[in-house]
N, C-alpha and C positions, 0 to 999 in steps of 0.2 A: 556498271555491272562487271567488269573485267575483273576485280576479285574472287565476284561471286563465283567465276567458271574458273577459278584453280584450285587444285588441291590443297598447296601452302594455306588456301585460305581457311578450308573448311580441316584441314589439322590443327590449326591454329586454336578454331572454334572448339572443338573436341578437348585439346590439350588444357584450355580455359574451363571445359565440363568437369574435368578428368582431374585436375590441378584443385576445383576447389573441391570438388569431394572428399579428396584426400585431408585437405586442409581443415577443413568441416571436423569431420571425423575424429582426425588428431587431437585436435584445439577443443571441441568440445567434450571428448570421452578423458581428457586431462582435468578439463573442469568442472565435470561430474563425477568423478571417481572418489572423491574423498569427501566423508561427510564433515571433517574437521575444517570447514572452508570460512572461518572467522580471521583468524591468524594471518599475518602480514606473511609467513612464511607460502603459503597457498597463496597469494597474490605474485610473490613473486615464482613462483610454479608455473602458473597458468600464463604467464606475462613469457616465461622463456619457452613455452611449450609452443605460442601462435607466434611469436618470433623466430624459432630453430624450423616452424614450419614452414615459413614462408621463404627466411633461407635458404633451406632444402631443395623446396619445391622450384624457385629461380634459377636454380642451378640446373633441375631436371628439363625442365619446361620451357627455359628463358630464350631459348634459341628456337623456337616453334612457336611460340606465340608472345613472348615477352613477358608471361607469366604476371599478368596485370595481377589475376584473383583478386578483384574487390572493383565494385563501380565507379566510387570514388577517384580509384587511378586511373582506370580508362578516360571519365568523365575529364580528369585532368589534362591526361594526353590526347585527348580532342580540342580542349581547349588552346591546347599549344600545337594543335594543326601536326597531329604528329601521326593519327590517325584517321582512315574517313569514318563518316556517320556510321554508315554502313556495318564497317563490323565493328564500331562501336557498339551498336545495337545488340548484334549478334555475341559479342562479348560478354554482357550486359545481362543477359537472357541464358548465356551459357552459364555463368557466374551462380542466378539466379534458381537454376534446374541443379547444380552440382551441389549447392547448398541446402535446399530443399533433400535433396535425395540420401545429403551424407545425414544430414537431421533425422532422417525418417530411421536409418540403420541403426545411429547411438540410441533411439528412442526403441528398436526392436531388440537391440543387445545387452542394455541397461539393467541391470537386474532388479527385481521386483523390490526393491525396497529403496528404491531412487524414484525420488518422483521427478526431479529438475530436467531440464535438457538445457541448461546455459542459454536460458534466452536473456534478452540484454536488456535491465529496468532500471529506472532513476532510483537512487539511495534514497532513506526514510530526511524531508530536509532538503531535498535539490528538485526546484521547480524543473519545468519543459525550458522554460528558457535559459535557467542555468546550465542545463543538461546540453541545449543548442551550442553554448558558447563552449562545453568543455570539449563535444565532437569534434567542433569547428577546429579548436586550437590545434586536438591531440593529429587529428587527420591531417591540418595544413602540413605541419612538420614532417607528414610521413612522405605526403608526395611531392613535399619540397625536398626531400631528399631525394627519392626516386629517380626526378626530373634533372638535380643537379648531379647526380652519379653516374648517370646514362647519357649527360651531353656530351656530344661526340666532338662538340671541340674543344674542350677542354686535355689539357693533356696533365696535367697534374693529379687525376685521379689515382690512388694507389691502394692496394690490397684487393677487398674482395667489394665488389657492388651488391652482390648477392646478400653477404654479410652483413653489409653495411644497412641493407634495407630491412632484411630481418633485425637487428638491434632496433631499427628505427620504430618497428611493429613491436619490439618487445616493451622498449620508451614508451609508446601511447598508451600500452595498457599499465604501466608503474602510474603511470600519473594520471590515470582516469576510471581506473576499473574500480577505485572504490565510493568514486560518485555518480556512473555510467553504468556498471560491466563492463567499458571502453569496448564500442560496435566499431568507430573508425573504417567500418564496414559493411553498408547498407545489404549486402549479400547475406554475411553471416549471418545479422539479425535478423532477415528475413526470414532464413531457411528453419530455426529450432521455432519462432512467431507461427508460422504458417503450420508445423504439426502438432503446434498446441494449443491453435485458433486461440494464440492471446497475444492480442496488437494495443494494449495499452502503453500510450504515447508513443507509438513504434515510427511514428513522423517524425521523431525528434535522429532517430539513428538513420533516417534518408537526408532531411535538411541539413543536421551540421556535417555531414562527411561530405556531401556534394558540394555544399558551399566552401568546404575547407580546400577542397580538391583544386575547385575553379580559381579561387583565389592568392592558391601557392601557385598557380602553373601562369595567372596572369603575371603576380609579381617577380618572377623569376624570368618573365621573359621578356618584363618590357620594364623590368625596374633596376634588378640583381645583376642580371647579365642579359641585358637585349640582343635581339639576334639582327642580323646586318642581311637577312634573304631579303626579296621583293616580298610585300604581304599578300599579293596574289596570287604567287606561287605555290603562298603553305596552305592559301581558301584551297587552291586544287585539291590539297592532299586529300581536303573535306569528303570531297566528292569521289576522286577515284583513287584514293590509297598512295602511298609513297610507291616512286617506280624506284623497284629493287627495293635496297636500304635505305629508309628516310635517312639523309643526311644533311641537319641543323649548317648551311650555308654561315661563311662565318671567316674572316682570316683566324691564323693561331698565331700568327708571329710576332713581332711586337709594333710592329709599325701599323697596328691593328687597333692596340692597343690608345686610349687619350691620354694615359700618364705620360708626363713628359717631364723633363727639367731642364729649366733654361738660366740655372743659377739666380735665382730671385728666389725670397723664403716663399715668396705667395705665390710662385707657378703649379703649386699643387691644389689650391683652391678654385683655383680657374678651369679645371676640368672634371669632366662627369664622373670619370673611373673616381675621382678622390668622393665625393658625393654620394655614389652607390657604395662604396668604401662604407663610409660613416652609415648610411642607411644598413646597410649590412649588418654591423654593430650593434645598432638597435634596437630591430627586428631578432637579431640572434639572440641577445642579451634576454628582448621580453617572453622569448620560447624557452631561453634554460630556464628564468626563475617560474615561470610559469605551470613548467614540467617537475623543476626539483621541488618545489615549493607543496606543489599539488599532491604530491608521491609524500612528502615528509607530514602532511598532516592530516591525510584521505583516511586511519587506519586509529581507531582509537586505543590498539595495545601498541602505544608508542614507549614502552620499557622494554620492551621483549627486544631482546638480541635481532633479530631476522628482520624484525622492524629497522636498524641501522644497518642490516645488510641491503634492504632493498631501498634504502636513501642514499646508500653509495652506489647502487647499483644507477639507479636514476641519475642523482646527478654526473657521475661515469660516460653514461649512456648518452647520456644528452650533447655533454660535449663532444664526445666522439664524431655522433651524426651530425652536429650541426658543423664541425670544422669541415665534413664533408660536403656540407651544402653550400657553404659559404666560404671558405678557405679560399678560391679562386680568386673572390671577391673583393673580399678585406682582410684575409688570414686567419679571422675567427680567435681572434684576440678574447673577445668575452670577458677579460679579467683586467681591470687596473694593475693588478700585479704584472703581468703578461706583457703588456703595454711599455711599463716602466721599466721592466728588462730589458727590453729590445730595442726601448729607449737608449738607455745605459749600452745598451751593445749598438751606438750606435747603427741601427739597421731601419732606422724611419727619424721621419722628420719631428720636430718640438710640436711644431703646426698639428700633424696627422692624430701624433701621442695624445695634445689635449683634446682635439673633435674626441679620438676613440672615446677617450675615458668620458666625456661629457655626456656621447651616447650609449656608452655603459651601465651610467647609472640613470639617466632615463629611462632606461629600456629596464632597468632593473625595477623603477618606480611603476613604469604601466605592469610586467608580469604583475607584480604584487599586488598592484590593484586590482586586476582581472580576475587573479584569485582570492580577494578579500570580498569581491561583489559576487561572486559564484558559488565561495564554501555554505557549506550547509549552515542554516542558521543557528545550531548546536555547536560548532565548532569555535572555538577562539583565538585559538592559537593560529599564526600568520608565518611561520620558521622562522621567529627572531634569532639569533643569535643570543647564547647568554653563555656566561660562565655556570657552570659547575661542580661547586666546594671545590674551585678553587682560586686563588687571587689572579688580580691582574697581570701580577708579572709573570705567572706561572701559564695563566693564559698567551700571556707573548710569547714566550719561549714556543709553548708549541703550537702555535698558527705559525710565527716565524720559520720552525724547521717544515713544516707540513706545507708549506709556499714555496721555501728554497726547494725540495725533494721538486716540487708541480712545474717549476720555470725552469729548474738544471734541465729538466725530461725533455720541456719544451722547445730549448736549446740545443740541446744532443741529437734529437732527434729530427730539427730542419737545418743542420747544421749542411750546408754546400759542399764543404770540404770533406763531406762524407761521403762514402761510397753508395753511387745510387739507389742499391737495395735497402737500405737505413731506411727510404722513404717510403716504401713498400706499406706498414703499418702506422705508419706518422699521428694520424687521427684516434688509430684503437688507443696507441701507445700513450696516450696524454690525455683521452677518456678515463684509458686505465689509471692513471698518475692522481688524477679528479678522483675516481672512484678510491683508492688507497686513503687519499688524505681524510677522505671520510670515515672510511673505517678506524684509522686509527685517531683522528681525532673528534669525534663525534661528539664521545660519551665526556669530553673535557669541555667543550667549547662551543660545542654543535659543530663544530667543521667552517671558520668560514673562508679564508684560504683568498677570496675574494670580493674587496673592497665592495663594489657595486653589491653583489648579491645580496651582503649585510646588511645595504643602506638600504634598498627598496622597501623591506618589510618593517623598518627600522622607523622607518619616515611615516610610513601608512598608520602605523600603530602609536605611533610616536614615542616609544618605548628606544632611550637611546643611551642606558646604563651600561656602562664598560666600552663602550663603543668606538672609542680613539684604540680600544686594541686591534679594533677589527681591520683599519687602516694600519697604524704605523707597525705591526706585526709583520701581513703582508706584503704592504709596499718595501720594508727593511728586507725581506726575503727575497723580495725577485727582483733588486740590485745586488745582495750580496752574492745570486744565483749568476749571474749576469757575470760583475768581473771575475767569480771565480771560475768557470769557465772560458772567459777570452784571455783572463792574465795567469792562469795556474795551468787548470787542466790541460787545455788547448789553446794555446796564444796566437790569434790571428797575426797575419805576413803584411798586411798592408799597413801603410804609413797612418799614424794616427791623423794623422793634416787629412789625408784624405778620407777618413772614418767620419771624420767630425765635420764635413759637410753637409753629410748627411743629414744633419741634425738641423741646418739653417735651407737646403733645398731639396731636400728628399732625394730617395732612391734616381742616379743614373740607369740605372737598369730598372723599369718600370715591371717588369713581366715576374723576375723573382725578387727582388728583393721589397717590392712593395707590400706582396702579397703575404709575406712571414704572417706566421711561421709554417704555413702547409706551401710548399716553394715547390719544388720541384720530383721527378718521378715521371715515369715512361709511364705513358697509358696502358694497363694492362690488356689482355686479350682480351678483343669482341668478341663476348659471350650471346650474345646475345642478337639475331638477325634485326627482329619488331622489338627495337626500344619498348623498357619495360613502361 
């Protein structure tokens, strides 16, 4: 009970009342305000309106309570022994009154000719258990970002955590809100539920975010990056709260680290870091196509312009936060292109390069199938890639330059010999780079920029017309991104002899150069007292 008798504590609680109200309010008088709410343009409205909130809100609140707002992240951050039960509960419960109470305000300020208040129901076509597994996915990604932005040993994190979790809450609703409403949220749903006494299937918007919660925060901490504490120590937390600032026990240095090289091609298979590496990969790979996939075919006016803005925004989005959650990890590679550059610049092993790419497009095969068993039964389309009106080779041409433009960025932008502030936005900047290539090549080719992404939907459907563009396109572009950057732009100082060891023993330096392309950058300032 020693939390319960301080102040920090019950401000905490308040700040959690106070936080989702606000968030409530916002998010939902965003998404009842316009009756024009068919259009993929209002999806992505409403997707930046509960992500700039949350944003916002992390930034106001995160240093007083850690601005969990939502059960699911607390639920998570219990799970990873980061908070006690305690004011879990209390969280839980504050969360629960702040949302209710902001529901009740939009429902009393609404004007008379709105009947909605954004309560969160399965689309016409998406069973309770469909609906389970889209919760499930969109929530794990959110508070596996969460969890990996706010580990305190990590020192690679850069730009804003704040930011980075808002995009990740904007990410769930692109890729769920038009087979969900995306709840991702058992709080929100609850609160507009409860003043319209209408809880149809409203268990599906507690089980997948709770399950998504518990599952990102188990795999992230005993899979992605395990923690090196006693496990008795963190049951304490359970019980009576972190003394002072929880802080996640952990070397940072590198002799912390199991990457090693002892000049053998296979001393990198021998250890876990390489393993969780490749797991990484996977796992990342089956959340981007998962996400971009879900976003590019959730919306049946898929002509409409704003429809290709919010496919770029999505798959953008996606890889920004996941280089955040994972970049530590494995570097957040995600793309055979990506791989095969940094291949080519020598900066990893032949070894590393083929696991990535092998669970690249694994992981690219389960997304796709996760959303071929979950889409609606009216929908057919799976985001194949195709041409449109126009030839192959003109298709190569521009996946070609739309890949060189995505790995130069990649390159530039974890480049070492850069001035440390370069890595400050590392992540947004090469989300952004993903999200470009979309735009501009969407409406020719659908975008596919990378290999793996292409083949999962490619394989499922078995629909594989044009499709050596989809490879020798990209992979051509992120080697010609590669040497023209190390032999033109910026030509590296060290000896080729010793570049190209890299290639038969892996990284000497385990800590940055394994982990490209999210390398290095000063932890920014703790924002935050009570991890979010």
């Amino acid at each position: 009970m020693r939390e319960f008798k301080s102040k920090a504590f019950w401000r905490a609680v308040l700040a959690e009342l106070v936080g989702m109200t606000l968030f409530i309010f916002l998010s939902i008088s965003t998404a009842i305000g316009n009756t024009n709410n068919s259009n993929p343009d209002q999806e992505v409205k409403v997707s930046l309106a509960f992500g700039l909130a949350i944003a916002t809100l992390a930034q106001s609140l995160g240093h007083i309570s850690g601005a969990h707002l939502n059960p699911a992240v607390t639920l998570g951050m219990l799970a990873s022994c980061q908070i006690s039960v305690f004011k879990a509960v209390m969280y839980i419960v504050a969360q629960m009154l702040g949302s209710a109470l902001a529901s009740g305000i939009v429902y009393g300020t609404r004007p008379g000719t709105t009947e909605a208040l954004g309560v969160n129901a399965l689309s016409p076509g998406v069973s309770p258990s469909q609906g389970v597994g889209i919760e499930l996915l969109a929530t794990f990604q959110l508070v596996l970002c969460v969890i990996a932005v706010t580990d305190k040993r990590r020192r690679d994190v850069s730009g804003s955590a704040p930011l980075a979790i808002g995009l990740s809450v904007c990410l769930g609703h692109l890729a769920a809100i038009s087979y969900t409403g995306c709840g991702i949220n058992p709080a929100r749903s609850f609160g507009p539920a409860l003043i319209l006494n209408d809880f149809t299937n409203h268990w599906v918007y507690w089980v997948g975010p709770m399950c998504g919660g518990v599952a990102a925060a188990l795999i992230y901490d005993f899979l992605l990056s395990p923690k090196f504490d006693d496990f008795p120590e963190r049951i304490k937390v359970l019980v009576s709260g972190p003394v002072g600032d929880y802080d996640v026990n952990g070397a940072t240095d590198a002799s912390a680290v199991e990457m090693s090289s002892n000049g053998t091609i296979m001393s990198e298979i021998k250890t876990g870091a390489f393993w969780r590496a490749v797991l990484a990969e996977l796992l990342g790979m089956t959340i981007f196509v998962f996400i971009g996939i879900s976003a590019a075919i959730g919306n049946q006016h898929t002509s409409y312009p704003d429809q290709e803005v919010k496919v770029a925004f999505a798959f953008g989005l996606a890889i920004a936060t996941l280089a955040q959650c994972i970049g530590q990890v494995s570097g957040a590679h995600l793309n055979p292109a990506i791989t095969l550059g940094l291949l080519v610049s020598c900066q990893l092993s032949v070894l590393r390069a083929f696991f990535y790419i092998i669970a690249q497009m694994l992981g690219a095969v389960a997304g796709s199938g996760i959303v071929y068993g979950i889409r609606p039964q009216a929908t057919d389309s799976l985001g194949v890639n195709k041409l449109n009106g126009i030839s192959p080779g003109q298709g190569f041409g521009v996946e070609f330059l739309l890949t060189l433009q995505l790995v130069l960025c990649v390159m530039a932008v974890t480049d070492k010999r850069r001035d440390a502030s370069a890595f400050n936005f590392a992540p947004l900047a090469i989300g952004l780079s993903v999200g470009l290539g979309h735009l501009a090549g969407i409406s020719y080719t659908g975008c596919g920029i990378n290999p793996a992404r292409s083949f999962g939907p490619a394989l499922i459907l078995k629909s594989f017309d044009d499709h050596w563009v989809y490879w020798a396109a990209p992979l051509s572009g992120g080697v010609v991104a590669a040497l023209l950057y190390d032999c033109l732009l910026l030509p590296r100082d060290e000896p080729f002899s010793e570049r190209v060891k890299v290639l038969c023993c892996g990284s000497p330096d385990p800590v940055s150069e394994v982990r490209a392309p999210l390398l290095e950058g000063d932890r920014q300032a703790d924002w935050s007292k009570e991890r979010i």
